[in-house]
C-alpha angles and dihedrals in degrees: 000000000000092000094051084058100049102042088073093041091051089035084053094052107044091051104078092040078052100049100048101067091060107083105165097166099068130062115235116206092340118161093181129067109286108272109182110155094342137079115282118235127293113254113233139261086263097054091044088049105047083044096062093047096054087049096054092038080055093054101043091052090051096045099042096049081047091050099042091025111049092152096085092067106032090033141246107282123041124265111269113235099242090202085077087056113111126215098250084055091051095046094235105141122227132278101243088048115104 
């Protein structure tokens, strides 16, 4: 009984503490246009531009250093042929061993 009655007095009384450290109309420490439930703005030409660029810059010099340098991907010595392996290499014991 006692609980039922002190849960919506502490309840009542928390709330506004509560409610008074969330401010969401005004912008802390914000360097850009206030966005706040709506798109932020558009970045311009120059930004788009020099985006792209970089972008494209990005891609040739990937695919240039995979096409001249395979090596990074396939690595840097060629595959042995396992077929030259003998069975000592391998690990693999004799046949007349028991």
């Amino acid at each position: 009984m006692v609980a039922s009655r002190l849960v919506p007095l502490l309840r009542a009384a928390a709330l506004p503490a509560l409610r008074r450290g969330l401010h969401t109309s005004t912008p802390r420490a914000s360097a850009d246009a206030w966005a706040y439930r709506t798109a932020p703005p558009a970045p311009s030409k120059f930004t788009l531009v020099k985006a792209e660029a970089l972008m494209a810059f990005m891609w040739w010099w990937v695919l240039y250093h995979l096409i001249t340098e395979p090596e990074h991907i396939t690595g840097e010595f060629p595959y042995p042929d396992p077929s030259k392996w003998t069975n000592e290499e391998l690990g693999i014991p004799a046949d007349d061993e028991d």
